[in-house]
N, C-alpha and C positions, 0 to 999 in steps of 0.2 A: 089186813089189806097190804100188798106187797106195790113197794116203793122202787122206781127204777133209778139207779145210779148217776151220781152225779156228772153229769158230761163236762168235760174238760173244753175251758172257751178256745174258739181258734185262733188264732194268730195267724196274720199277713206275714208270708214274705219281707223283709226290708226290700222297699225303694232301689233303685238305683242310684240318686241324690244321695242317698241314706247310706247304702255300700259303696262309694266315692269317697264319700265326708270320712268314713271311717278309714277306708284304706290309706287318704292322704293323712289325716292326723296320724298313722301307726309309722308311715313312712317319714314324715318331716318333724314327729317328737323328739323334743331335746332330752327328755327323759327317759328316754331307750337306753343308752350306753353314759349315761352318767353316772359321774364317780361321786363317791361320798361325799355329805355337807362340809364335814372336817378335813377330808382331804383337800378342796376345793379351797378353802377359806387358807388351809394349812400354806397350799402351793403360793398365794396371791401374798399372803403375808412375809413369807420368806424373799420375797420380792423388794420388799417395802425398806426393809433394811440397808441402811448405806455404811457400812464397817469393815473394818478390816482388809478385804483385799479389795472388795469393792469401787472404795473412790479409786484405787491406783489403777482398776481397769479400766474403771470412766476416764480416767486423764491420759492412759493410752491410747484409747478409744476418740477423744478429743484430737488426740497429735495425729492420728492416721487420719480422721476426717479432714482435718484443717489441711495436710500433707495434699489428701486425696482431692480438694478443691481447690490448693493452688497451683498443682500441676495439670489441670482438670480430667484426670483419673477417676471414671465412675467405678471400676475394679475395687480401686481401693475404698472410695467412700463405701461401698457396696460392703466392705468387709469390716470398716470401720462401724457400719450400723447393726451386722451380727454379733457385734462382741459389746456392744452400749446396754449398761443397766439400766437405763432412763428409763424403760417401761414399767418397771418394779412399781416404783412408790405412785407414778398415774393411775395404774389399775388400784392400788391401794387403796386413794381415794374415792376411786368408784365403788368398792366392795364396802369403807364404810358408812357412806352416804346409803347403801341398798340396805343393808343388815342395821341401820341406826348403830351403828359401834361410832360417834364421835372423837375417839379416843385416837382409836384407826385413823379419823381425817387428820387431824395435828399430826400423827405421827408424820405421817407421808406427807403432807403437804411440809413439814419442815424437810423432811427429808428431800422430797424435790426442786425447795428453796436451795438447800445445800448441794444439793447436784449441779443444778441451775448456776448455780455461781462458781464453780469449779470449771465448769464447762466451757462459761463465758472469761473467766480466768484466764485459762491454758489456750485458749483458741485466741485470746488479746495478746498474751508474750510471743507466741508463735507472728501472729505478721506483724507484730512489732520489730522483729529482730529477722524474718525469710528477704531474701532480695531479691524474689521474685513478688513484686506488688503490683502486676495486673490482674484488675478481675476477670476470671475467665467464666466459660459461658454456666458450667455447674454451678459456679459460685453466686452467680446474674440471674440465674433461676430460680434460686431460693429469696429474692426480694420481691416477689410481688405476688403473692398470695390471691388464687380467689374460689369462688363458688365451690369447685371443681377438689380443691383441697380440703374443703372442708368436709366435702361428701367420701373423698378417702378416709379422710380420719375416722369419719363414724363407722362405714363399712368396714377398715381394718379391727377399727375396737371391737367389732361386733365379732369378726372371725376371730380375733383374739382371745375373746372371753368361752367363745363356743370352744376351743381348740382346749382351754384349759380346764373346761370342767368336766371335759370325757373322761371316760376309767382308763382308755390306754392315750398318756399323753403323745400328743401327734406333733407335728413340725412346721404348725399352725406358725406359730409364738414368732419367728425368725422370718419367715414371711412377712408377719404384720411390720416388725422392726423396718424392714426396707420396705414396704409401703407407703408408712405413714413419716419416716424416714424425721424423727426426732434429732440427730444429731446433724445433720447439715445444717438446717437452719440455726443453730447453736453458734456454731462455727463462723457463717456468715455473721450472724450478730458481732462475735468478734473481732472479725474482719474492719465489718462497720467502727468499734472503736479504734480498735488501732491505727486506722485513717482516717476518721473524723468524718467518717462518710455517713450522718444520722440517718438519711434514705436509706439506704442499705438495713442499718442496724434493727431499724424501726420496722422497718419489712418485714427481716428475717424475723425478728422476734414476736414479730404476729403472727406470723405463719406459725412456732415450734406452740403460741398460744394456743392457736385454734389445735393443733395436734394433742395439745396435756389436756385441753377443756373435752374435746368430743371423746377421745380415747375414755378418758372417767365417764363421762356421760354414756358410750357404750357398754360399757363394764354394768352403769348400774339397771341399765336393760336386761342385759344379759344377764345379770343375778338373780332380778327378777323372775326372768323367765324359766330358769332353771329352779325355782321355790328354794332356795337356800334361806332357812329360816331367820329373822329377826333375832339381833340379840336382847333390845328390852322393846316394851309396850310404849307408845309415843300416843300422846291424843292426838286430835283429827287436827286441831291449829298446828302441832309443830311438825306432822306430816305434809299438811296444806303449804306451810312455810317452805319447807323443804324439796316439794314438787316448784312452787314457783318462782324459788330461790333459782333448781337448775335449769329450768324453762326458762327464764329469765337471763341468766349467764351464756347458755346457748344461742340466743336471738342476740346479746349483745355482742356474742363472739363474731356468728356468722353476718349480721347487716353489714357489716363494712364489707365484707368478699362478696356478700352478691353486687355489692354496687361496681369494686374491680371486675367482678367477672363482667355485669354489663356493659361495661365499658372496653374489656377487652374482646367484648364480642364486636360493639361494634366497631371499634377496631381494624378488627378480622373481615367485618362485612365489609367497611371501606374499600380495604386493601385490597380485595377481590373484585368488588366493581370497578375502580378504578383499572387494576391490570387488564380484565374485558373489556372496558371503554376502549384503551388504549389498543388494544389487537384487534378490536372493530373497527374502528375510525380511523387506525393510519393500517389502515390495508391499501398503497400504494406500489405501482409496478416500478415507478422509478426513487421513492422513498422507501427505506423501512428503517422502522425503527433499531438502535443497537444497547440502548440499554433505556429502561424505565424504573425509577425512584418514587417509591410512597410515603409519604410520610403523615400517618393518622392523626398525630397531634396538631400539627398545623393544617391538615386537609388540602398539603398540596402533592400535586405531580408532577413529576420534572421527566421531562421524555428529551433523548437524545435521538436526534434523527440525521441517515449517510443518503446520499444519492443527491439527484434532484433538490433546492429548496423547494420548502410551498410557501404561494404568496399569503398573503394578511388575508384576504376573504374568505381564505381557505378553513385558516386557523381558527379565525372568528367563528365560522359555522360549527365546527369541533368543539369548540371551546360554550357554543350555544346550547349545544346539544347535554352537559352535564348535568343540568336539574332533571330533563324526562331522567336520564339514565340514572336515578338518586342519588346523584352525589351533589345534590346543594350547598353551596358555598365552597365549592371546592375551587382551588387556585390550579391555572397550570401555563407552566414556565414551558418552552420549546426551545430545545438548540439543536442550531441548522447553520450551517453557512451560507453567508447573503450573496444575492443575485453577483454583486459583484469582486466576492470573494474568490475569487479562479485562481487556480495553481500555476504562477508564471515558471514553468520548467526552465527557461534559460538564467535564472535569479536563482531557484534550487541548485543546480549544476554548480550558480560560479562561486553559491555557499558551501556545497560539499568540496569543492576543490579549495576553495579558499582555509576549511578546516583541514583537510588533510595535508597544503603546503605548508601550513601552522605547527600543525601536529608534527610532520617531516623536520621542520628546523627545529622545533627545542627539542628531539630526537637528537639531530648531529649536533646541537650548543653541548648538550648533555654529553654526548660520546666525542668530542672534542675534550669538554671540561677532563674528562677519565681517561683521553691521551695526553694530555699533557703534563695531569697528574702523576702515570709513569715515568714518564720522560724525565719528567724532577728525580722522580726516585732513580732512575739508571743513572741519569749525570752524577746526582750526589755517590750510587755506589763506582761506579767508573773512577769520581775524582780521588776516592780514596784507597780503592786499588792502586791510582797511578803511584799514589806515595808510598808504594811496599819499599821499594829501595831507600827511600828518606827514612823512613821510618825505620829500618834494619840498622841503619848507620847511628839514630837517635840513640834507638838501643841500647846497640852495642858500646855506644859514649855510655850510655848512663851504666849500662852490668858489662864489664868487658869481658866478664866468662862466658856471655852469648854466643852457642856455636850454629844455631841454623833461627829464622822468623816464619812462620807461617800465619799469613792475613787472610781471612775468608769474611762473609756475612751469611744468617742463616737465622733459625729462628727456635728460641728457646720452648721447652713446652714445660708447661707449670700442670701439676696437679692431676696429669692425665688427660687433660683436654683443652685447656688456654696455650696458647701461643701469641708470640711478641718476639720483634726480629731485635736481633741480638748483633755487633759487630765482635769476629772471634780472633783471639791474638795466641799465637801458641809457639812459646819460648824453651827451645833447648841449651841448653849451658852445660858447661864441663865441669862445673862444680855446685853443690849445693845451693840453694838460694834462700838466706835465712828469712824469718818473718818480715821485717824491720824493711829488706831490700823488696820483699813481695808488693806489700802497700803501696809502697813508692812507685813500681813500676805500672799499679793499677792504676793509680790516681795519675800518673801521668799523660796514661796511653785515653781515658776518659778523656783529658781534657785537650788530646791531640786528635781523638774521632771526633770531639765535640759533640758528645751523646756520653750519657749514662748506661745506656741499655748497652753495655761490654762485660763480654767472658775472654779472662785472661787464666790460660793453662802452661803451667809451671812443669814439662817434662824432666823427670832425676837424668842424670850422667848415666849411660851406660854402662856396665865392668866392660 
């Protein structure tokens, strides 16, 4: 009996779900161009280290940020955060926490206890000692952390981890750095001590928290999800512990920033209502408003208004109208000038003039005072020109080898640049004039200008 062959089952075409599913996994696998386990582990680890030249580039790295925030330079901070080691030993953490290496976590978490304190170190002696000690706005930025920060930090860790476990390393890594921007808030912390400013310090240093906490907490995603093998076998309790250990550190990191950010939203929504209130309601042809003031924390408004006043029932209806418009419990202050606040132009006029005849006399007091003061000066030099002939006659009593006087006044220059007027006495005589005779006729002639400030010049005899 002849048997027919076995037929071969058919097989459906794949789905179009089914050729989708497949094409997006081949296209969005992290396992495409990933570089080896040890290479991977090798890069993160080399990280982790703080030796040798290491801290000295974190403490330059320290002094450019702190520079770059009190000049408020985002240039600089920009460049002070591509040269910071600080992301070494964070990823660290996160690589031994994924692979169970315990050993790995001490390393690096000492290592970025000792970063950490170097950091806050250098950035305390700097605005201990800069005499520039206002906070500027870079600086102001970095104390108040919320929602929005937190969610940087994990997307940067996540771009950071993915960037480093590619086969050809990309330019990931320096990005992340000025994203998730670890060393500003360092700096601010600093700041904070060195001025006792705890708000600040306390700010800053939850923010660079939530930056070390989610960056690890990315990293152990990312390990993850790249299958970078385990280094020992863990039971289900110290894995269980270990998942809601970092569960756990993450919700207590991020609760306090979602509460800033809710509040900084509404904040923001205030702020907005309020400025529409205000361009709604004093829509006026002979008022407009010239500047408006919000202030969220006390929920008031302060509106400055030119033209026209508006009277009290005006106000009161505006002021009625704030609940529809959501701003409940909102306060608002109006300044206006009252009905019978009017400009008396003939009181302006007799004020300007009355400043400017003010202004005019201690003018001419002043240029009086500085003509009279010459006038002393010419009398005093006049009186003592008048005496060249008394004084030639003195002279000549005193050295009778005196053959010609010359009296001038003029003014010495010292050093190439100082001047100071000098009275000048310049004595010719027919015979030497030994030292003994010189002194005498200097000290004389001092105490006959009645000033010190004299040059007396001794010319020799002729042949």
């Amino acid at each position: 009996m002849k048997t027919e062959p076995h037929a071969e089952p058919r097989r459906d075409p794949p789905s179009s779900s089914t050729r989708l599913r497949r094409a997006m996994a081949v296209r969005f696998s992290l396992l495409a161009d990933k570089a080896d386990d040890a290479v991977i582990e090798r890069r993160i680890r080399e990280g982790v280290a703080l030796q040798g030249a290491t801290p000295w580039i974190l403490m330059f790295a320290i002094f450019i940020a702190s520079i770059g925030l009190n000049v408020n330079s985002t240039a600089v901070i920009i460049g002070a955060m591509l040269i910071s080691p600080l992301m070494g030993p964070i990823m660290g953490v996160g690589l031994g926490a994924a692979v169970y290496d315990f050993a790995l976590i001490r390393t690096s978490l000492w290592n970025l206890a000792i970063a950490s304190a170097i950091s806050l170190g250098v950035s305390t002696l700097y605005f201990l000692v800069t005499p520039l000690a206002e906070a500027q706005s870079e600086l102001l930025a970095r104390t108040s952390p919320t929602l929005w920060d937190v969610l940087i930090a994990l997307f940067g860790g996540l771009a950071g981890i993915v960037g480093i476990t590619r086969e050809e390393k990309s330019n990931v890594i320096p990005g992340v750095a000025i994203a998730t921007a670890l060393m500003p808030p360092l700096c601010t912390a600093g700041y904070g001590l060195a001025t006792g400013q705890w708000q600040y310090f306390g700010g800053a240093f939850y923010l660079y928290s939530i930056n070390c906490v989610f960056i690890a907490l990315a990293t152990v995603i990312g390990i993850r999800l790249v299958r970078v093998p385990v280094h020992a076998s863990v039971d289900s309790t110290v894995e269980r512990r270990l998942r809601n250990g970092l569960l756990m550190l993450a919700l207590a990191t991020a609760l306090p920033s979602a509460w800033l950010a809710y509040r900084l939203v509404q904040q923001e929504v205030f702020k907005s209502r309020a400025i529409a209130f205000v361009r709604d309601e004093f829509a006026f042809d002979r008022a407009h408003v010239a500047d408006t003031r919000v202030d969220p924390a006390t929920r008031a408004i302060e509106v400055s208004l030119i033209g026209l006043p508006l009277d009290r029932p005006t106000l009161q209806r505006i002021e009625g109208k704030l609940a529809t418009a959501g701003l409940p419990g909102a306060k608002m202050l109006v300044h206006q000038a009252g009905e019978n606040d009017r400009i008396d132009v003939t009181a302006l006029k007799s004020s300007l003039l009355s400043d400017l005849y003010r202004d005019s006399q201690d003018a001419l007091q002043k240029k009086d005072a500085e003509l009279a003061a010459l006038r002393d000066r010419l009398a005093a030099r006049e009186a003592l020109l008048n005496q060249t002939d008394a004084i030639a006659a003195e002279l000549r009593a005193l050295l009778p080898a005196t053959t010609s006087v010359t009296l001038s006044q003029g003014y010495r220059i010292a050093d190439g640049a100082e001047t100071s007027p000098v009275v000048q006495l310049i004595v010719q005589s027919s015979d030497d004039i030994d030292e003994a005779d010189r002194d005498r006729i200097v000290a004389w002639f001092k105490a006959r200008a009645g000033t010190d400030a004299v040059a007396v010049v001794f010319d020799r005899p002729q042949d």
